[in-house]
Each structure stands twice: as C-alpha cells, then as structure tokens.
C-alpha positions as CSV (number, residue, x, y, z in Angstrom):
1,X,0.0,0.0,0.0
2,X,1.5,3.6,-0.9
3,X,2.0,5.5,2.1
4,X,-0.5,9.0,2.5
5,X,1.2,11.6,3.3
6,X,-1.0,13.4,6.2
7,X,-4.0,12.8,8.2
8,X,-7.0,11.2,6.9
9,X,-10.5,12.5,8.0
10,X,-13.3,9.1,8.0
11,X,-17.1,9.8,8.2
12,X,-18.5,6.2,8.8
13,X,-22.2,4.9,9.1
14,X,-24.8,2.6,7.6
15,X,-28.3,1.8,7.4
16,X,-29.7,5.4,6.1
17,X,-32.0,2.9,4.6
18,X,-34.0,3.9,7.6
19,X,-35.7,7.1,6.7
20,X,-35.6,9.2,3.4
21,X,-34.6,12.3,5.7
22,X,-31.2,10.2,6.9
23,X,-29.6,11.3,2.9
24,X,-29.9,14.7,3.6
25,X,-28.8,14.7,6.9
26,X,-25.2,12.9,5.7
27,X,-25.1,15.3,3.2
28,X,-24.8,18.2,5.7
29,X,-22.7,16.7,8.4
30,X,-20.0,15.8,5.2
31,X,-20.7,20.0,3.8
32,X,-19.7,20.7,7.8
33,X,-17.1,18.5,8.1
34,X,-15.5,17.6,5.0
35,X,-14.1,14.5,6.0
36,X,-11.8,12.9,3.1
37,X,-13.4,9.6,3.1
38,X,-17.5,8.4,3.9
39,X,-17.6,5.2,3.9
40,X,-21.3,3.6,4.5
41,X,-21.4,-0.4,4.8
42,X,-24.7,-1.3,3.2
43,X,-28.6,-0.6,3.2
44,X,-28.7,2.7,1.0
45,X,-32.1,3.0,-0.2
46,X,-34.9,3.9,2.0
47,X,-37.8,2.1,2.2
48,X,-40.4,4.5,2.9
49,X,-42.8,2.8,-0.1
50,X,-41.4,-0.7,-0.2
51,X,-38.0,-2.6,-1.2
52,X,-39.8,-2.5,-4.8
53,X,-39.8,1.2,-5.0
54,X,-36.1,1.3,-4.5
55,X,-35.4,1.8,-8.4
56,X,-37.3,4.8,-8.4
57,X,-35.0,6.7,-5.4
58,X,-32.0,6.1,-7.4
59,X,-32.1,9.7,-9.1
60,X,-32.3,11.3,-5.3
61,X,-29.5,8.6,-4.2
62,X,-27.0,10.1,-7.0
63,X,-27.8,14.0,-6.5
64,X,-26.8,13.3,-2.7
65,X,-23.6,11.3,-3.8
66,X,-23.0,14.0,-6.2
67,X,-23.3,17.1,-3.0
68,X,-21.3,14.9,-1.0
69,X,-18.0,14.7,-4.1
70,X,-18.7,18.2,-4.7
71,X,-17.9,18.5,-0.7
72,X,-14.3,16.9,-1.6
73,X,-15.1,13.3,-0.1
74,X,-14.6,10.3,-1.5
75,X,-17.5,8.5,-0.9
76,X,-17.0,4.0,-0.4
77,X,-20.3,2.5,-0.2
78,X,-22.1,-1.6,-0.5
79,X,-25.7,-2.3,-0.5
80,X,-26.9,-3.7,2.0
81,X,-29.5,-7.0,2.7
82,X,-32.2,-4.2,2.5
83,X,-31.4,-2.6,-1.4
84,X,-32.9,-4.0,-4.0
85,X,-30.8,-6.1,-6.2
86,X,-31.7,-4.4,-9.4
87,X,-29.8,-1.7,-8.1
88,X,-26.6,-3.4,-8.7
89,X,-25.7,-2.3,-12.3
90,X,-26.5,1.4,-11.2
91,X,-24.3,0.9,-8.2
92,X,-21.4,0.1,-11.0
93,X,-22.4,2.5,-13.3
94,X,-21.9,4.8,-10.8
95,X,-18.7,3.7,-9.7
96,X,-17.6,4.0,-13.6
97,X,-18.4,7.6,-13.6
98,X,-16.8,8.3,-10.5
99,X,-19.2,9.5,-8.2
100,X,-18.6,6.7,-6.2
101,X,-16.4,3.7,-5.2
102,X,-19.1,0.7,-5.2
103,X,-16.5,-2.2,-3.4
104,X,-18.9,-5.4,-3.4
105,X,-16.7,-8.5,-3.5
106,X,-14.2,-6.5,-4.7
107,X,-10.7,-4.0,-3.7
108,X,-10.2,-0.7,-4.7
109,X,-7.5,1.7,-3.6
110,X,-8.4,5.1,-3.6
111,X,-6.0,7.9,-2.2
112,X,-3.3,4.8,-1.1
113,X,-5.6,2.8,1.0
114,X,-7.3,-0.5,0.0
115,X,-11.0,-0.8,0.8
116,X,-13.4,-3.8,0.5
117,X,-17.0,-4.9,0.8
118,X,-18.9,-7.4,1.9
119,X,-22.9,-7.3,1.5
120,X,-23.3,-10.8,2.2
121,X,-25.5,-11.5,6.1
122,X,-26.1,-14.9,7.5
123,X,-30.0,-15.8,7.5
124,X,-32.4,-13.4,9.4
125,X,-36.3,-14.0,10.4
126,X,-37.4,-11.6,7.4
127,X,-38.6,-12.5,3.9
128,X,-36.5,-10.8,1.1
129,X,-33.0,-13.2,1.1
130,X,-30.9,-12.3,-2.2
131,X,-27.8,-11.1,0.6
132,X,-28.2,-13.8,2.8
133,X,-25.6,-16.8,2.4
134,X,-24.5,-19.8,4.6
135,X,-21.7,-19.1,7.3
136,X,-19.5,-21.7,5.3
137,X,-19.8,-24.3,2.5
138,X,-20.8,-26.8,5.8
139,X,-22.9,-24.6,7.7
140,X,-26.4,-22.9,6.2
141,X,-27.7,-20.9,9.7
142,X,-30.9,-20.7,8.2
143,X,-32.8,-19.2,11.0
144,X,-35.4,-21.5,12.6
145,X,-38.0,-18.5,12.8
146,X,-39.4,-16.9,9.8
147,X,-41.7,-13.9,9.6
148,X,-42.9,-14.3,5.9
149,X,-42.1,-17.0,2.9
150,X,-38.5,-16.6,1.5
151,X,-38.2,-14.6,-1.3
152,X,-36.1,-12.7,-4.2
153,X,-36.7,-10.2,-6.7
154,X,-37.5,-10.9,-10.3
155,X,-35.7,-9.3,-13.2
156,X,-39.2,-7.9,-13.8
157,X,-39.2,-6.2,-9.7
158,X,-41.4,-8.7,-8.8
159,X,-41.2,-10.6,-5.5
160,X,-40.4,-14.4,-6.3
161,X,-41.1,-16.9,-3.4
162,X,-38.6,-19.5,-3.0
163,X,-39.6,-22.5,-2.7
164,X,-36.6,-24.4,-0.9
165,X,-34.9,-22.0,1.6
166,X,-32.0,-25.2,2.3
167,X,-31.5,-25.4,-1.8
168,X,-31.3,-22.0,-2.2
169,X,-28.6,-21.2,0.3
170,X,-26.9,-24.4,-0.7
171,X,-26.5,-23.4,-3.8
172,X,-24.8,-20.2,-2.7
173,X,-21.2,-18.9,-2.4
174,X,-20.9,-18.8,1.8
175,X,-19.6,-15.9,3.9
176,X,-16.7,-17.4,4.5
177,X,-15.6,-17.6,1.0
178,X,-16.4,-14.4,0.0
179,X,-14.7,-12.5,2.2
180,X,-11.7,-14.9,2.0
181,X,-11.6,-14.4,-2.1
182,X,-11.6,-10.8,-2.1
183,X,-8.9,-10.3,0.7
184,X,-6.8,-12.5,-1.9
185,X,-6.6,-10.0,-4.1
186,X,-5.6,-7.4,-1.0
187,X,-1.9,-6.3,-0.9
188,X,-1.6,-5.1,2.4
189,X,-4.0,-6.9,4.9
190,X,-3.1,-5.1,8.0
191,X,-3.6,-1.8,6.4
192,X,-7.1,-2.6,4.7
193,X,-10.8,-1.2,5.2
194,X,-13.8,-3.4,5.2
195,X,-17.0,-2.6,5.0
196,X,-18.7,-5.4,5.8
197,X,-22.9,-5.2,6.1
198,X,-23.0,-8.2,9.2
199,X,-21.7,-7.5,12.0
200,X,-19.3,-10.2,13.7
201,X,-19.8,-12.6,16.4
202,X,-18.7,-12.4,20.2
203,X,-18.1,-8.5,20.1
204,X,-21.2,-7.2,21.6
205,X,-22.1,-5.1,18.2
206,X,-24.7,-7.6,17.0
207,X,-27.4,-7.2,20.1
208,X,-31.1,-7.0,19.0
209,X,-33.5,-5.4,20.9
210,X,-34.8,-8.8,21.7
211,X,-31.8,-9.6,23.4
212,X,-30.8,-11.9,20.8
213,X,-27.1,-12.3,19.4
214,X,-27.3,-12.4,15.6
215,X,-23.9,-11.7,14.4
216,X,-22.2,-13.3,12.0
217,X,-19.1,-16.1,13.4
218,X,-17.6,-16.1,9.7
219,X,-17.2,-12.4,9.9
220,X,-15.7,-12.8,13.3
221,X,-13.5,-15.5,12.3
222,X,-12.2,-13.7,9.7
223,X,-11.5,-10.5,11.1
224,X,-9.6,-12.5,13.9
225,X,-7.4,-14.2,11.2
226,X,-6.9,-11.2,8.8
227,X,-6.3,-8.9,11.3
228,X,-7.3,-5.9,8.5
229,X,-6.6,-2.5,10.1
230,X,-10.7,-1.0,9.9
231,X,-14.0,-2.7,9.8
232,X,-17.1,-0.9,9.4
233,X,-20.4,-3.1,9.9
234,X,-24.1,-2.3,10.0
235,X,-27.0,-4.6,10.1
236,X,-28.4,-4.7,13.3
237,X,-29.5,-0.8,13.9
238,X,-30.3,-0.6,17.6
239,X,-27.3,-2.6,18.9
240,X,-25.7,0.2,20.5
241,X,-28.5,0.8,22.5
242,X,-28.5,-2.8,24.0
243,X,-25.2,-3.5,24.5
244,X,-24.1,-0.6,26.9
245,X,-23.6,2.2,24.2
246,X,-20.7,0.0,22.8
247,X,-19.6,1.3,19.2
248,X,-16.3,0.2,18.5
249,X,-14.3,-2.8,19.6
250,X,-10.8,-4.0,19.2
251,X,-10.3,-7.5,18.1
252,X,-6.4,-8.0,18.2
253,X,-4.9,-5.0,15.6
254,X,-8.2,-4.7,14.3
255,X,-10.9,-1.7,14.9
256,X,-14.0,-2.9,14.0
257,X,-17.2,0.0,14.0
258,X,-21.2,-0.3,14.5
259,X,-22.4,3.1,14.9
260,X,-26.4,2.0,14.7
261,X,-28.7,3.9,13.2
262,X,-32.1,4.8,14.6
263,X,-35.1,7.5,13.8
264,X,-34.0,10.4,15.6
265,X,-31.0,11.7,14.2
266,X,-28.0,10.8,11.5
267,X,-25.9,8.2,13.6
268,X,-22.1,8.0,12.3
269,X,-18.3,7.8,13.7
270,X,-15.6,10.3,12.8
271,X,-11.8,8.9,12.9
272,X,-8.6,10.1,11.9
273,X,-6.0,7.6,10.4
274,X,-2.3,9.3,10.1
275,X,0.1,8.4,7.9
276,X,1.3,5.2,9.7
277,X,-1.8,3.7,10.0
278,X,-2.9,4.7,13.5
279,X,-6.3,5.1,14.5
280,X,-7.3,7.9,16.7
281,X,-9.9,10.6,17.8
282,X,-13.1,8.3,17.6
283,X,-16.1,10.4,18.1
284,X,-19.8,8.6,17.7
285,X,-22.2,11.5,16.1
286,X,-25.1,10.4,19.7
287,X,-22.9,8.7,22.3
288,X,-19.7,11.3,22.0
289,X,-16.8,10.2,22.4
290,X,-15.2,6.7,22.6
C-alpha cells in the first residue's frame, strides 16, 4: 500500500435505509465536516414505499452522492441485505463515472488505501433473502424463525417466493468464501478497510433489541485471522442501544465499527488515520466520544 502523506479525515455509518430524511442529513454533516473519506457499509435505499420502490430513489441517491464529491469526499459505499438487487448495475455504473467507489466483492484503492465490501449477512427472520448466504460451505444458519415466505426479486421487480430455503442457500457462495476471495486480491492486509454489512460474532455489536445475538461467526472468524486494520459493519441498527452504548471494539490490531442507526438523528463515527496507519480521535455523532 502507498503510504499518504497526512491525516485522513473518516465519516463512517450505515443503514440510512431507515428514513428518506437520513440522505440529507449525511449530506450536511460531510458540507460541515468535509471529512476525506465516507464510507457507508450497506442498506442505502430507504424504504419508505417498499423494497420494490427502490429503483425509483435512485435519481435522489445520486444528486446526494454527487453534493457529498462536490464537498471533496470520497465517498465508499455496498448495498446492503435491504437494497434492492436491481440496483446493482447502477451501483457500478456509478462507480464507472466516478461518483462513487461501489466495493462489493471487490478492492479498490483510492487515495493509497485498499478498501473492501462485503454485502453478504447470515440468514435473518425476514422474507427478502438475495444477501443472505451460509456461514461456510458446511454450515447454512438458516434461522429457525421466519416472519414471511423466502423470497427474491425478479428481473421484472417482482417478488419471487422461494420455494426451498436449504437449496437456495446451498447453492450459494458462503460468507466465508467471499470474504476470504476478495482479501486474496488485498496487498496489504493489516492496512485494509472493510465494510462489511453483518456485524461479527462475540463482540457485543450484533445485540437485537430482543436480546438476541445475531452476528455473524464467519465475519468474526475472519476478522480474527486477517487482522485488517478497519471494519465498518451495519445490520443490526439498535445494537448500540442494547449493549451498553458500545460502538467500536478491538479485536487484536483490528478496529471494528457499528455506529447503529435509529429515527432520531443521522448516527455515524468520525476517525482520523495518520500516515502510519494509526487510528485515533473516535467520536460517535449520539454517544460522543469513545
């Protein structure tokens, strides 16, 4: 990895899925504080009117990604087990022209640092499952409660029940692997990004409001291996308010994120990383500073 040659401002959240008012929001926080990097792991598109109505926010999506360049960030995004999957090709296009740096399953380096995505969540209790995978080739975690029949979008944006949850999954490329294929192609490990939609096992960031533990032990696994220098996560939006107000834990060399995200404000974490990869001044946009 080429070495920066100052400080690097980070703006990190997720899940602005939440509320159409959350896109605006960012957008004033970055005018304010015109970080160098935003980085948002997954669940874009708000869902005001439906995961089907997606494909019509898109124009909104890209004037806010455009404010936010014009601000002089770089903004790093994934979807999220929440955006519609017709989305995809827009997500690239956009990448192509610039406005953004769309890093699903894949590195990019941008400004000497390598950052990657993983949209990929173990199974959960609701109905829409394109982004869910197994844990691993051996292990399926299809969730013994369901709230609705499992099902995909059509190329046509029509909901598609599947009929064979176990097949489906089966037949899919698990956590594990993805995350292990795309940090192949990673020069630097200790000095990489993730944005990673799940959050990981065992840490305290995956806490419903239920009580329940849902993170992902594949992400954990692998961030305990890796050892990459930054993981930003998502997913489970109230965590932080179950666990004890906790938004960032260290796992070894690695600083992994979960900022939450619920109605009342914008929820995000500001960082600096200097030039020799240290990680400092962690300030949570709600719970203040860490």
């Amino acid at each position: 990895m080429v070495k920066v040659g100052g400080l690097m401002k980070f703006l990190a959240t997720s899940d602005i899925h939440q509320s159409s008012d959350k896109w605006p929001l960012l957008v004033k926080v970055v005018q304010e504080k015109k970080p160098d990097f935003v980085v948002i792991a997954g669940d874009l598109f708000p869902k005001d009117d439906g995961i089907l109505a997606q494909v019509h926010y898109l124009p909104a999506i890209r004037e806010y990604a455009w404010e936010i360049k014009n601000a002089g960030s770089e903004l790093v995004l994934i979807l999220g087990n929440d955006d519609n999957q017709l989305l995809i090709p827009e997500m690239e296009k956009g990448d192509a022209e610039g406005l953004w740096h769309y890093v699903t399953d894949r590195v990019k380096e941008i400004k000497g640092y390598e950052f990657c995505g993983c949209p990929w969540v173990k199974d959960f209790p609701f109905g829409y499952k394109y982004w869910v995978a197994p844990e691993t080739a051996e292990d399926l975690s299809i969730n013994t409660f369901q709230l609705d029949d499992p099902l995909i979008i059509d190329a046509n944006n029509n909901l598609q029940v599947v009929d064979n949850l176990q097949i489906y999954l089966a037949a899919k490329k698990s956590i594990a692997d993805s995350l292990n294929e795309t940090a192949g192609q990673v020069k630097e490990l200790s000095k990489s990004i993730w944005l990673i939609h799940g959050p990981p096992a065992n840490m305290d960031l995956d806490v419903c409001g239920s009580g329940d533990r849902v993170g992902s032990l594949a992400v954990y696994n692998f961030l305990r291996e890796k050892q990459p220098l930054l993981s930003v996560h998502g997913h489970i939006h109230e965590a932080p308010e179950h666990n004890g107000y906790k938004w960032l834990h260290k796992l070894g060399g690695t600083t992994c994120i979960q900022a939450g995200q619920l109605e009342d404000n914008i929820y995000y974490v500001t960082f600096d990383l200097n030039k020799n990869g240290g990680l400092n001044n962690f300030m949570h946009s709600v719970y203040g500073k860490y």
